[in-house]
Each structure stands twice: as structure tokens, then as C-alpha cells.
N, C-alpha and C positions, 0 to 999 in steps of 0.2 A: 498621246505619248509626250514624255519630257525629259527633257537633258539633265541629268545630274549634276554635282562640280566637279566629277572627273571626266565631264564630258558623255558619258556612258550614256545611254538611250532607254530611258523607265518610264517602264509600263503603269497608265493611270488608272483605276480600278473606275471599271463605268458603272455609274450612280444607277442603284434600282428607282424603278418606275414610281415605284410609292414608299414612303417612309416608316408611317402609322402603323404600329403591329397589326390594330383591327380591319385596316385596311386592305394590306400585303395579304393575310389570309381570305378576305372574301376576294381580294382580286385572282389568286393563285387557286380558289375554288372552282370560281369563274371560269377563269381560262381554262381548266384541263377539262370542264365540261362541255365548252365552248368547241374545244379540239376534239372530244372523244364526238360530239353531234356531226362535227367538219368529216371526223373520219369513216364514221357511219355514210353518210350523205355521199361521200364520192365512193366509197365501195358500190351503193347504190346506184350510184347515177344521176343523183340530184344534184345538179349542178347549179343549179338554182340557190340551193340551202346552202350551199357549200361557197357559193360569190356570198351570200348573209352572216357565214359565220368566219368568212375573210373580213368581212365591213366589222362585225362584233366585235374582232378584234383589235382592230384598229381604233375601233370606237374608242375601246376601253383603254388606251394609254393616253388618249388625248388631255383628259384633265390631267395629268402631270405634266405633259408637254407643255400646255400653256400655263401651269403652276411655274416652271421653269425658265419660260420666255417670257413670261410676266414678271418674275418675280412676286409673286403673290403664295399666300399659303391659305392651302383651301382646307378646312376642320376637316376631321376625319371621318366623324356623321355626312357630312355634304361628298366627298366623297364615295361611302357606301349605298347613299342612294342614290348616286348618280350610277356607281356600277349595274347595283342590281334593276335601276331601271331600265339603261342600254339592255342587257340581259331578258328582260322581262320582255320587253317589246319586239325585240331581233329573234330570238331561241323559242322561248317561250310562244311569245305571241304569234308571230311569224310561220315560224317551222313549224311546232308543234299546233299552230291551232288553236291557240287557247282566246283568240278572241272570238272565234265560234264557240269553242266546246266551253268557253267560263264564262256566265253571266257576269255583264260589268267586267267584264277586263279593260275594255278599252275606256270604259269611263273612269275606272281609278285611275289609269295611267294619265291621261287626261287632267284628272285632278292632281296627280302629283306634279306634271311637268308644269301646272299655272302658276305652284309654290315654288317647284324651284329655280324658274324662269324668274319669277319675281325677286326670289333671293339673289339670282345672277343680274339682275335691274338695280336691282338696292344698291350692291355692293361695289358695282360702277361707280355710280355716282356719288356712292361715301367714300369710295378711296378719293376719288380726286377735293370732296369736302372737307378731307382730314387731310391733305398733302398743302404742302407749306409755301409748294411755288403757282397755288390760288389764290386771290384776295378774297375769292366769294364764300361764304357761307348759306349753307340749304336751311330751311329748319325742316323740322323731323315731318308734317305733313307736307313739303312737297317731295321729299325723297320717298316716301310713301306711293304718293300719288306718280310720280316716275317707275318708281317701281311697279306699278299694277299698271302703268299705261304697257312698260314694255313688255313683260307678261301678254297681255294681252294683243298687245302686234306680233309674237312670236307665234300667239293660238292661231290668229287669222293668219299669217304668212303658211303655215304649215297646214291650215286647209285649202288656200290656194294652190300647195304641192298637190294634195290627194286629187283634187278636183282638175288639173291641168294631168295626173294619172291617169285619173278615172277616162276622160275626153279625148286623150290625145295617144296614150299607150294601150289602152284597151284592159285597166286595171279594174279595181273593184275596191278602192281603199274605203270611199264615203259608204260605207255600208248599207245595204237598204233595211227596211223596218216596216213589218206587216201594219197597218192601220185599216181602220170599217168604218170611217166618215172622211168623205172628199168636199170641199168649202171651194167654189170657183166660180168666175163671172163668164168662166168660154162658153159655159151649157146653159147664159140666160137666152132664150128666144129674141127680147125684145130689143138684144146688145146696148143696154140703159145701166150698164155696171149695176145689175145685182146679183147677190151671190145667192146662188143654188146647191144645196147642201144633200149632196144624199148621202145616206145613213144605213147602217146593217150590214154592210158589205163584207157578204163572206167568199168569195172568188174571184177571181181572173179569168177570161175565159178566151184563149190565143183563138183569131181568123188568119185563116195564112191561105196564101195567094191563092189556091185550088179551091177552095171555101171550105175545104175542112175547118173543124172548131177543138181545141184543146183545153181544158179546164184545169187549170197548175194547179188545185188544191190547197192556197194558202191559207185558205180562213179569213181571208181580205186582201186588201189590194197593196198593192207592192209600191211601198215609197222609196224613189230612188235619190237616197242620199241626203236628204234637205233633213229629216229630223233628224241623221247622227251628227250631220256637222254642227246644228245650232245645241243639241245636247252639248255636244263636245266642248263648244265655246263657253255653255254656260257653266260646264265642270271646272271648266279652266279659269273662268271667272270666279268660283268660288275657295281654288285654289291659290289664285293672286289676290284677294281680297282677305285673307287668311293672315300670306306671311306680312302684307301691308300695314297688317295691324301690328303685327309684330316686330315688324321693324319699327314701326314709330315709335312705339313704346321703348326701342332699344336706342334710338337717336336721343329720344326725350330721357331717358337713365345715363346719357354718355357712354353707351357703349357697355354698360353693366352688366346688362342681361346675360345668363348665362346660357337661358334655351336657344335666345336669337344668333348667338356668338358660333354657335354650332352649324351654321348655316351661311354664317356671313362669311366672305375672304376677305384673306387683310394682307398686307404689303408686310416683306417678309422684315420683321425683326418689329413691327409694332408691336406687336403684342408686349415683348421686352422696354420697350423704351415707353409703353404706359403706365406697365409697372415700375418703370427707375420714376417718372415722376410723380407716381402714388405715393413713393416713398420719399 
């Protein structure tokens, strides 16, 4: 609120969260789907889905928020997939299930977030490459190579979340994965480190305490957690190795690109003051 010149007390119209038409509508899609799952879910009594799709929500205003306390403006593309990927992972994947019930759900997600972790890597360190009170200059492979390194510390930090889950809450984020060949040196007799390999492995077969025996029916034996997380790294690695290329190419053009520019943030009014000195 602010004073006018006769003193009076005027009301300041609060900024919406997003600007971008195309943005405003998938964010406004979003949310009322996001509230009709919330409103379902505690009719319900899932209380669970319903703390998921409080966090969705919240999720989903933050890139403005730091659009706003940065002073940064994020393209409208990088924001729609940032939306629908919180969405994707929280509603979608979460509540609904969908990284059971859809093949590759979690590994697209996976590969989207190594791209656009990388793009939020790049863009760091090109803002401050193109700000005026540096002396330093990057050239276009190391801000690359920054870019994919921190991509890839964001994949490993966020398997360390699942796996500190998985151990210490009683989760199940690292997902398991059926496999029929086991490679290990505990089952060599001679304890001389060689590995003994067996092969064909179509069950599990549970001994529990009274000597009964139970046979889970998996069709092989249950790995717990070690091949989704190195999938996941490598998804993520082929997602940061992506936009790296493409930034480079966008450092080495001065910023010309128009696919990479979709992706990159830039400090608000460059974009303006690139084009006054094109001209």
C-alpha cells in the first residue's frame, strides 16, 4: 500500500505470479488440478497426498519468486517445463502412481531434470560472465563443462535424498528391479576375490524364523535399489550432456541462439539493452 499526494492510502494491485500468457494458462491448469486431487485426497483421508499436493503448490510459485528476488527473467518454455515437471513428479507420479503403472516414467523425469539442472548451471554462471562488475571471462567450454558438472551434483545430491529415505524413514524411493544374474566375491569358497556368477535365476525363496519357506514369484531376484539409482545417473547424465552442448554453441554464437535462449535466464532488461547495442 502507498500514500498518494493528498495523503490518501492506495491500494497497490499485487503482481501475478507469472506474466507469459502461455505460462499463466498451464500454470492456472495446473493448479485447479492440483486443488481438485488436494480436495479429493482429504475427502478421502489421504493425508498424505494432500501434505503432496500443499508442497505442489508451493512448489509451483517458486520459480517466480526467485524470478522476482533475483531479478532474473526466466523464458516462458523453461518455465512450462519446469511447471509440468513439478506436476509430473508430485500428482502424477506420486499420487497417482504413474511411476509404477508407466514404463520409464521416472527415467524421462530423470532425463529432463539433468537438462534442466544444467540449463539452471549454465545460466549462473553466464549471468555473472556477462555482468560488468567481473573482470573475468569464461569461454563457452568451460561454462559447458560447469554446467554438466553441476547437473550432475544435483543427480548425485538427490540420490543421496532417496537413499538417506529409503534407510532411515522406511521409504522405498531407490526402486527395486527384477534381474536373473547375481556377479559377487561373498559366495567364492576360497575368499581369493573371485567372482562367482550365477545365472537363470527365476525366484526368491523367503526362510523365516519357524523354517517355513515362501517363494515371492518374481521371476528373479530382487535388486534393491543399486540399478535404478545408476540408471538414473546415467539418464541424468545424458540429459546434462545434451543442454551442454547446447549451450556451448549458444556462448560460441554470443548468445544468438534461439533454441538455447529458451532455456537460459537472463537479468531483467538484457535482453533490451542487447538489442539497443545491435543497433
Amino acid at each position: 500500500m502507498k500514500k498518494n499526494e493528498t495523503g490518501n492510502v492506495k491500494k497497490t494491485k499485487r503482481k501475478p505470479y507469472y506474466t507469459n500468457k502461455a505460462t499463466v494458462t498451464v500454470y492456472l491448469v495446473l493448479r485447479a488440478l492440483v486443488i481438485f486431487v488436494l480436495a479429493r485426497s482429504a475427502l478421502k483421508g489421504y493425508y498424505e497426498s494432500v501434505f503432496l499436493c500443499g508442497l505442489t503448490l508451493f512448489l509451483m510459485i517458486l520459480p517466480s519468486v526467485f524470478s522476482r528476488r533475483l531479478q532474473i527473467e526466466l523464458p516462458g518454455t523453461l518455465e512450462i517445463i519446469i511447471l509440468l515437471f513439478i506436476f509430473a513428479a508430485e500428482i502424477l507420479g506420486e499420487i497417482n502412481s504413474f511411476y509404477i503403472r508407466v514404463p520409464n516414467w521416472d527415467t524421462m523425469l530423470h532425463t529432463l531434470n539433468g537438462f534442466l539442472c544444467a540449463a539452471i548451471g549454465f545460466a549462473l554462471v553466464d549471468l555473472l560472465n556477462r555482468s560488468d562488475r567481473f573482470s573475468f571471462k569464461l569461454s563457452p567450454a568451460y561454462l559447458a563443462l560447469v554446467a554438466f558438472c553441476f547437473s550432475m551434483t544435483v543427480g548425485v545430491l538427490w540420490e543421496f535424498f532417496e537413499y538417506t529415505g529409503d534407510m532411515f524413514l522406511g521409504f522405498d524411493m531407490q526402486k527395486d528391479t527384477v534381474i536373473h544374474t547375481i556377479r559377487t566375491v561373498e559366495l567364492d569358497p576360497t575368499r581369493s576375490n573371485k567372482v562367482v556368477a550365477l545365472k537363470d535365476i527365476t525366484d526368491v525363496i523367503l526362510v523365516h524364523g519357524d523354517g517355513t519357506q515362501t517363494a515371492l514369484g518374481l521371476g528373479g531376484y530382487l535388486d534393491v535399489g543399486l540399478n535404478d539409482t545408476m540408471k538414473d545417473l546415467m539418464v541424468n547424465f545424458v540429459g546434462a550432456v545434451v543442454f551442454s552442448i547446447i549451450g556451448f554453441f549458444y556462448v560460441k554464437q554470443e548468445g544468438k541462439g534461439s533454441f538455447a535462449a529458451r532455456f537460459i535466464p537472463r537479468v531483467h532488461g538484457d535482453r533490451e539493452q542487447s538489442q539497443e547495442k545491435e543497433e
